[in-house]
C-alpha positions as CSV (number, residue, x, y, z in Angstrom):
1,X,65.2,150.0,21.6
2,X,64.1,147.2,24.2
3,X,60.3,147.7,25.1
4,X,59.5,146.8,28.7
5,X,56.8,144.2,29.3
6,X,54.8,142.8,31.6
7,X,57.1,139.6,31.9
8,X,60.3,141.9,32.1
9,X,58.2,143.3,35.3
10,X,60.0,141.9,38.2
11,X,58.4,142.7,41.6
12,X,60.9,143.5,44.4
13,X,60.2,141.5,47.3
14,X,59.7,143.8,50.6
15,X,62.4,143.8,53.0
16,X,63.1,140.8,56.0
17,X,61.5,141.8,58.8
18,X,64.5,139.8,60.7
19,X,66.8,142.7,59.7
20,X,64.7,145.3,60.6
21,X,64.3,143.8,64.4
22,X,67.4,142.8,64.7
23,X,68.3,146.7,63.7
24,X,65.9,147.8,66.0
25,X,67.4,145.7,68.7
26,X,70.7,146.9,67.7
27,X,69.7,150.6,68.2
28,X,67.9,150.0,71.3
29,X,71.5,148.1,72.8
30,X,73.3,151.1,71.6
31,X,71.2,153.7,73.2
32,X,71.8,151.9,76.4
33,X,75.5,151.5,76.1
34,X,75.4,155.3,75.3
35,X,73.1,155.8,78.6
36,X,75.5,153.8,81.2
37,X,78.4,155.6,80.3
38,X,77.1,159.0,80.7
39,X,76.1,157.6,84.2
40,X,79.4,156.3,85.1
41,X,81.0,159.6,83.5
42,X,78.5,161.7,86.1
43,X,78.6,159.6,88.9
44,X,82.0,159.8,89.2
45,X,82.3,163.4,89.1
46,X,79.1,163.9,91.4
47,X,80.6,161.8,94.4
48,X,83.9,164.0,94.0
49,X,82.3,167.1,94.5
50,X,80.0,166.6,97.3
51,X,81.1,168.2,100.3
52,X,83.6,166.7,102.9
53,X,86.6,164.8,102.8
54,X,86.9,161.3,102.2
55,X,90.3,160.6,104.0
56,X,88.6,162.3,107.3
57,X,85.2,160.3,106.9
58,X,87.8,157.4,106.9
59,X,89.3,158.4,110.5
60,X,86.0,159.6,111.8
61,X,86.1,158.8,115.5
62,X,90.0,157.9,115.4
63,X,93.0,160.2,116.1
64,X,95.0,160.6,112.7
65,X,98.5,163.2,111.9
66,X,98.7,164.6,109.0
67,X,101.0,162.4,107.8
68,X,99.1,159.2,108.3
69,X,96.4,160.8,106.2
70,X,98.5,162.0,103.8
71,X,99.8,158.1,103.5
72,X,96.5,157.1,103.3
73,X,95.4,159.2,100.7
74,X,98.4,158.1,98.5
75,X,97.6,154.9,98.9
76,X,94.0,155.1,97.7
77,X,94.9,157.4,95.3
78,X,93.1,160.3,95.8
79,X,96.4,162.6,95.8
80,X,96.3,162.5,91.9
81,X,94.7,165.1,88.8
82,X,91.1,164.2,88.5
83,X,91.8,162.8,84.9
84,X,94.3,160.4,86.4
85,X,92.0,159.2,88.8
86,X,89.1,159.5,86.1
87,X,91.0,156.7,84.0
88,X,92.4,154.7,86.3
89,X,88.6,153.7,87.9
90,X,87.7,153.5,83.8
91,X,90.6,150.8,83.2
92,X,89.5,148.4,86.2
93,X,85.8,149.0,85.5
94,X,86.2,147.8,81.7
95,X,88.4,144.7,83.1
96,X,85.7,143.8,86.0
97,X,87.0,145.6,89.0
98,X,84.7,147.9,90.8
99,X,87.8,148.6,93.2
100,X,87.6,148.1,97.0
101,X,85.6,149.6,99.3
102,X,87.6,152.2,102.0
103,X,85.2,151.4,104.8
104,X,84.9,146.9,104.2
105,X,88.3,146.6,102.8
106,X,86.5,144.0,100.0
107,X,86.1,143.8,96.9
108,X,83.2,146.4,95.9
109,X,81.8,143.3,93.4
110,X,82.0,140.8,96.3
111,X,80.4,143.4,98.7
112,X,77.4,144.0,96.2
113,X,76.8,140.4,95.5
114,X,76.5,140.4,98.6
115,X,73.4,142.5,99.2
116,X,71.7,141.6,95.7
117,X,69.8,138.7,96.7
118,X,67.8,140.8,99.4
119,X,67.2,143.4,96.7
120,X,66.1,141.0,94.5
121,X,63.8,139.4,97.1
122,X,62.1,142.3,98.2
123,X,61.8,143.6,94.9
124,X,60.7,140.6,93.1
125,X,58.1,139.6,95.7
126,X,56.4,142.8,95.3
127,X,56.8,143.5,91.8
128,X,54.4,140.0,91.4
129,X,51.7,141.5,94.1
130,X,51.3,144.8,92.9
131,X,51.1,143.1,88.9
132,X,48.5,140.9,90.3
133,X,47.0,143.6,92.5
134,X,47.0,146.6,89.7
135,X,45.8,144.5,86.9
136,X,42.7,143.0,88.8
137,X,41.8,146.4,90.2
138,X,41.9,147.8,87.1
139,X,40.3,145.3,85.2
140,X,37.2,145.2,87.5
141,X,37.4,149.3,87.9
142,X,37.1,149.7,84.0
143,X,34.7,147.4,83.6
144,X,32.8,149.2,86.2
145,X,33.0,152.2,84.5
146,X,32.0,155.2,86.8
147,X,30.6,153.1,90.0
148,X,31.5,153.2,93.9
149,X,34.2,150.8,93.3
150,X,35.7,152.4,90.1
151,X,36.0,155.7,91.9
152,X,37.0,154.3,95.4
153,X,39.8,152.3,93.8
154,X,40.7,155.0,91.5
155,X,41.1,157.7,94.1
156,X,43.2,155.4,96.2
157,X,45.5,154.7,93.5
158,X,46.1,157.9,92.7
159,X,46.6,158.3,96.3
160,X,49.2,156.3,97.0
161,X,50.9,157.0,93.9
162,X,51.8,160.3,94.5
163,X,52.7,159.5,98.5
164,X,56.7,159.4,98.8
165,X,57.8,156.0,99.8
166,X,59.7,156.7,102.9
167,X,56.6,158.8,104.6
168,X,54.5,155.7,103.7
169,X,57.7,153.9,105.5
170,X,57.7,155.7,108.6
171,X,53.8,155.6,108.9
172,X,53.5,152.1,108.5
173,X,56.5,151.5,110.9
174,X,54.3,153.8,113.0
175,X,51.3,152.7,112.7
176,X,52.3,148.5,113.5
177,X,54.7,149.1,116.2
178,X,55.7,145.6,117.9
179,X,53.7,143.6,115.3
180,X,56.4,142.9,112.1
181,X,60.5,143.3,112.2
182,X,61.4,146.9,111.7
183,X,65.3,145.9,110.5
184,X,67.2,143.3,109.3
185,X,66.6,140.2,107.6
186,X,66.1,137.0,110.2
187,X,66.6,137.4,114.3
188,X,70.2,136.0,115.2
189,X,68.5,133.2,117.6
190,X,66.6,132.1,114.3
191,X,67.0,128.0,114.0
192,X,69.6,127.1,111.1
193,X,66.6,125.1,109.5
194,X,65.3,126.3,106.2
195,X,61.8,126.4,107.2
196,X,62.6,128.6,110.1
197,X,64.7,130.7,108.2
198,X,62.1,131.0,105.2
199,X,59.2,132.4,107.9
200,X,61.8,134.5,109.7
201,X,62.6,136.2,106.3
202,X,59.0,136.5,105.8
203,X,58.0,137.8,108.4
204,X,61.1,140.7,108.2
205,X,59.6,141.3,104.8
206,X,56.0,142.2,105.6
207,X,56.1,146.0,106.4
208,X,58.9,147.0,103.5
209,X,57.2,144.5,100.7
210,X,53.7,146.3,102.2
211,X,55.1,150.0,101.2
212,X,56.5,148.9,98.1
213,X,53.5,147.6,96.6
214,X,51.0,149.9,97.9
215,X,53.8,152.7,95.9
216,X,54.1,150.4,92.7
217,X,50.9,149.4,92.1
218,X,48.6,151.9,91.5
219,X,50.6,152.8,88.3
220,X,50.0,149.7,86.7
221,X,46.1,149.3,87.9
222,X,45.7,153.1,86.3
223,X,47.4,151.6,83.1
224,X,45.6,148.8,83.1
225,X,42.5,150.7,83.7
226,X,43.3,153.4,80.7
227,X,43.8,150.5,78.1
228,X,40.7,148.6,79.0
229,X,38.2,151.9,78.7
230,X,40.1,152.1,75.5
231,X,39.1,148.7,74.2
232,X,35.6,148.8,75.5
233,X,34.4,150.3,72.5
234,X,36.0,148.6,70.0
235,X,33.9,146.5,67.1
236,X,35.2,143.8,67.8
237,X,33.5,143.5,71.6
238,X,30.8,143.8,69.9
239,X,31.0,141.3,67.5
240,X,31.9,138.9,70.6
241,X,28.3,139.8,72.3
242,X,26.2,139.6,69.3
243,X,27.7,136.5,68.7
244,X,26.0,135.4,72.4
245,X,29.2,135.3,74.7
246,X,28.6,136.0,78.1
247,X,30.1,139.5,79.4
248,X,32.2,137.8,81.6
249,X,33.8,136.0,78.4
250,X,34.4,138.6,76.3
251,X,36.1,140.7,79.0
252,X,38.1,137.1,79.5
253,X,39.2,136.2,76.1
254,X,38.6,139.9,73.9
255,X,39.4,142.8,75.9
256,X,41.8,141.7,78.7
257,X,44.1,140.1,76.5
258,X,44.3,143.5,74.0
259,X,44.6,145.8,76.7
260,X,47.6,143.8,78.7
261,X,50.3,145.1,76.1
262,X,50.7,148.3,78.0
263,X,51.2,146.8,81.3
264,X,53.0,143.8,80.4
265,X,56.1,146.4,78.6
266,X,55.3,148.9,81.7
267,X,55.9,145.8,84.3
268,X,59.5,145.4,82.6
269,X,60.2,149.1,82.3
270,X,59.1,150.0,86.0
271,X,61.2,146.9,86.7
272,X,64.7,148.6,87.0
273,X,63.2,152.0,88.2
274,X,61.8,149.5,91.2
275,X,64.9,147.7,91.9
276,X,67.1,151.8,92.4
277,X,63.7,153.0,94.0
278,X,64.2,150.4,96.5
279,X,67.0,152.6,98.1
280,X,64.4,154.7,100.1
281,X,62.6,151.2,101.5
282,X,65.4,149.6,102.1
283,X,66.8,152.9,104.0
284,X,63.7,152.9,106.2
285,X,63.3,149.3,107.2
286,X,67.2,148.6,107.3
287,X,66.7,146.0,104.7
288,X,70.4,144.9,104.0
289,X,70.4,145.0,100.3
290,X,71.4,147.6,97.6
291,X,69.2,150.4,98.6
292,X,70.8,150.7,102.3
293,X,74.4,149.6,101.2
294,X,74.1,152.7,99.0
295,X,72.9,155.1,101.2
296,X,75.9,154.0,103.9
297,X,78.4,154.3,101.1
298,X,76.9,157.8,100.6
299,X,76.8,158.4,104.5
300,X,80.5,157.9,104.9
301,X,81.9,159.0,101.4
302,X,82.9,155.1,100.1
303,X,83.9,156.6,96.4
304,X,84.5,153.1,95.1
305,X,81.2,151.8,96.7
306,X,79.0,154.4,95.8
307,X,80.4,154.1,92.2
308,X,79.9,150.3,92.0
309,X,76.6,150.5,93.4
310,X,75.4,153.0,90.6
311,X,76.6,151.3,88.3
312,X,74.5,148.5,89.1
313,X,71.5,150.7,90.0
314,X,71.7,152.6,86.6
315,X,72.3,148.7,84.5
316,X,69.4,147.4,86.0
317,X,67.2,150.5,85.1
318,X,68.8,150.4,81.1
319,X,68.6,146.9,80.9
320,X,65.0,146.7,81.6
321,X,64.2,149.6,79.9
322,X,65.9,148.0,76.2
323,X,63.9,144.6,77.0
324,X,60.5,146.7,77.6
325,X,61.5,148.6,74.2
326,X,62.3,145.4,72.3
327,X,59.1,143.7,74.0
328,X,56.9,146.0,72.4
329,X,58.1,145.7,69.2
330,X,57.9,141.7,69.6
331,X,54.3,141.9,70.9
332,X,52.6,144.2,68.7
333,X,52.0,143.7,65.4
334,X,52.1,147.3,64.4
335,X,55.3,148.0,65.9
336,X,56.7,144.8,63.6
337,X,55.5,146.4,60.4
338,X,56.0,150.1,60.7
């Protein structure tokens, strides 16, 4: 009989931690793969049972016989079983093809492209104000624990948080009548020059960039906010001021810092929801970018357009919400070791 003894006692070393993210990861990727194709699956069945017809949307305005739209109808197939029609649009999309749009007669991919960069604009421009905007509010309002400024900031947040987008729209389009663009993206008398092109776009992005950020950033300044009066009280602050640092520095180099990783993951997770929100902005000001491309799809029953445009709308959101997920986990510690 073999005694076991202390030299025979091997100790099993603890798992990578490479395998575990790269599981996580994994999982995360998955999820999101699972996510988009319920989206496809229900948008495509949603746009087929709104009410109208899509063959008449198409002649709207233009005498048609019966035949002619019965030709027409063939020819877009629309005259097959549902399932037909349901894999057929599921064949192109995994090679590429987003079809072509009924009302353009282009490519739905070359149609979307595009309208992304204005998207992408708008959105991008304010998504970097409101950051800036919501994490110095609620810095200085959390610091300030319980004065005018704390409560004046607060209650305006909250505010315009909970206002919809396209009433803040309409009041702002209102409210600055003759002063800013209310459609489009440069005057067609605009000099070909880049500089006068670059102020032109500017100056047509004022009024939707103003209603997107005064929607988007309250969140992130009431975040902010809630993670800093969380860290306030930590031992470690404590620590920092006994040690003689200035408040100014240890709200600088302590807190800030610990209480960003809630906002930083929230910036990329309110990312996507930003870029299909944008739909209601775009709508208002006549922005020409995803957001009104959707809604004229919608208006006039483009199946192929409204598809490809979800599609994109409902990637952007997944995509940003697996790198806020995998963000996280890469940022804090105690995500990496549980």
């Amino acid at each position: 009989m073999i005694t076991p003894t202390e030299d025979a006692l091997v100790e099993v070393p603890p798992p990578a931690r490479g395998g575990g993210t790269l599981r996580y990861v994994l999982t995360k990727i998955g999820g999101g793969l699972v996510s988009l194709a319920l989206v496809i699956v229900l948008g495509f069945l949603l746009f087929r049972v709104l009410p109208g017809d899509v063959v008449q949307s198409m002649f709207r305005g233009r005498p048609a016989t019966p035949e002619l739209m019965a030709e027409a109808e063939a020819r877009l197939g629309l005259n097959k079983p549902l399932y037909e029609q349901f894999l057929d649009y599921l064949w192109r999309l995994l090679h590429g093809d987003l079809g072509e749009s009924y009302v353009f007669n282009v490519p739905v991919t070359d149609k979307i492209l595009e309208r992304l960069w204005p998207t992408v604009l708008l959105v991008g421009v304010a998504t970097l104000i409101a950051v800036g905007l919501g994490l110095w509010l609620g810095t200085r309002s959390a610091w300030r624990r319980g004065s005018r400024f704390d409560r004046i900031s607060t209650g305006v947040a909250l505010t315009l948080w909970s206002t919809p987008t396209f009433w803040l729209g309409m009041l702002l389009l209102a409210a600055t009548s003759g002063l800013f663009p209310t459609a489009g993206l440069v005057y067609s008398d605009t000099p070909p020059d880049f500089l006068s092109q670059a102020l032109d776009v500017a100056h047509h992005m004022v009024l939707p960039t103003v209603t997107l950020v005064a929607v988007i950033y309250a969140q992130y300044q009431l975040v902010m906010r809630s993670s800093l009066l969380e860290e306030m009280d930590a031992d470690y602050l404590t620590t920092a001021r006994a040690k003689g640092l200035r408040d100014d520095q240890v709200r600088r180099r302590h807190a800030v810092p610990n209480a960003l990783l809630p906002t930083v993951t929230l910036v990329f997770l309110h990312l996507g929801m930003v870029i299909a929100g944008a739909v209601t902005t775009e709508t208002v000001f006549s922005w020409p970018g995803l957001g009104l491309l959707t809604y004229d799809a919608l208006r006039v029953r483009d199946l192929p357009l409204l598809q490809g445009t979800i599609v994109v709308l409902a990637g952007a959101v997944i995509i940003m919400n697996v790198l806020a997920d995998v963000l996280y986990r890469v940022l804090d510690p105690r995500v990496r070791a549980s």
